[in-house]
C-alpha positions as CSV (number, residue, x, y, z in Angstrom):
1,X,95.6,109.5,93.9
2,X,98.4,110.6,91.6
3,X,98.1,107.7,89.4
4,X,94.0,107.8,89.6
5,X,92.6,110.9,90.5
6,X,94.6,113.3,88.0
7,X,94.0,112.9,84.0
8,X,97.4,111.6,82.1
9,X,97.5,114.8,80.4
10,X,98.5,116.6,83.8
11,X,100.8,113.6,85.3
12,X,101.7,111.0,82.5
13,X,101.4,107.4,84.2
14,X,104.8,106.5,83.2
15,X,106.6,109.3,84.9
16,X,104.5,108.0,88.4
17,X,105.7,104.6,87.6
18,X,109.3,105.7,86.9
19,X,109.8,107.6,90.0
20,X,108.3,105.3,91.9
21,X,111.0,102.3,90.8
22,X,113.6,104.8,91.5
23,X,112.6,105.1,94.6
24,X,112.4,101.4,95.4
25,X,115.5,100.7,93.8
26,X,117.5,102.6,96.8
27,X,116.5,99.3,98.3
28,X,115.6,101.2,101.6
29,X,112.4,100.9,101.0
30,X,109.7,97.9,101.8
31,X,106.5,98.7,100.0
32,X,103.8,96.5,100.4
33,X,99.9,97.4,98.9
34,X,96.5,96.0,99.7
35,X,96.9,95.8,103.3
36,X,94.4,96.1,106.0
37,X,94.6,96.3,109.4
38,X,94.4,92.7,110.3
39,X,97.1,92.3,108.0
40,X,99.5,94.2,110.9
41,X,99.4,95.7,113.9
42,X,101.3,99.2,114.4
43,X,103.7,96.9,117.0
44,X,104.9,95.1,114.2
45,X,105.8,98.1,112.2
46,X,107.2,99.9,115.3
47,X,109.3,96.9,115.6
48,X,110.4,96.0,112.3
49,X,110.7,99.4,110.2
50,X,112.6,102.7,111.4
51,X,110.1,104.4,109.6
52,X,106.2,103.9,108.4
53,X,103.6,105.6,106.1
54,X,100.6,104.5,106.0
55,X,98.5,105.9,102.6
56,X,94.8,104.9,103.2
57,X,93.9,105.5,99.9
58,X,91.0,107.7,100.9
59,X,89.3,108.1,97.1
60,X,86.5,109.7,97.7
61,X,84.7,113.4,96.9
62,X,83.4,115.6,99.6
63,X,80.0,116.9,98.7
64,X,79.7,120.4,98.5
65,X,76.8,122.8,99.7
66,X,75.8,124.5,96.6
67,X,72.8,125.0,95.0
68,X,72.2,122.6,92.3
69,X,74.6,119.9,93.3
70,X,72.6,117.1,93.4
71,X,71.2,118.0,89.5
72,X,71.3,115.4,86.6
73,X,74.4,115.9,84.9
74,X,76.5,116.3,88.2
75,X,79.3,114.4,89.1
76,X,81.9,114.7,91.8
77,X,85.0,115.4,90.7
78,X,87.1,112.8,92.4
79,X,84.4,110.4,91.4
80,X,84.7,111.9,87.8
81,X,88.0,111.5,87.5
82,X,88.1,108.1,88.8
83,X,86.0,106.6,86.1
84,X,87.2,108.7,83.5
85,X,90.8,107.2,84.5
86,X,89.6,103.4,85.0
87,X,88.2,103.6,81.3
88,X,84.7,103.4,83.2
89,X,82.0,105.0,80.6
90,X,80.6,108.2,81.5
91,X,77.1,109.5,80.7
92,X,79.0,112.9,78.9
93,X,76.9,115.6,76.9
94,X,78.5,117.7,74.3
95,X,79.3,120.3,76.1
96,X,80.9,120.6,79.7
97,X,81.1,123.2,82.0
């Protein structure tokens, strides 16, 4: 999420991807990405790592109970941001509110 869900302008990409070498090169750390759960089972990490996080990479918006929300025009805002940081086109009037 902080490399997706926040516009460059707020958190450059390069300073993510900088501090997240840095942290890899204290060679204490294993990362591995695009796992799922077949992949391993929480025995094998209890057994092989001192330590665990498991990210899920949850990106999705909550919808909210307001009038209006389901409107033409409306977009969620992790959804927004998502596209708008994948280069995916979005439908954009002139003027936003």
């Amino acid at each position: 999420m902080l490399y997706l869900g926040l516009p460059e302008y707020r958190l450059p990409r390069d300073v993510v991807e900088a501090q997240v070498r840095e942290i890899l090169a204290t060679g204490d750390i294993t990362l591995k990405l695009n796992q799922r759960g077949r992949d391993f089972s929480i025995a094998d990490l209890r057994r092989d790592y001192d330590a665990t996080l498991i990210a899920v990479g949850a990106h999705r918006s909550r919808d909210l109970t307001i009038p209006g929300v389901n409107l033409d025009g409306v977009y969620k805002g992790i959804d927004f941001l998502l596209n708008v940081n994948l280069a995916t086109p979005s439908p954009l009037e002139k003027r936003c509110w």
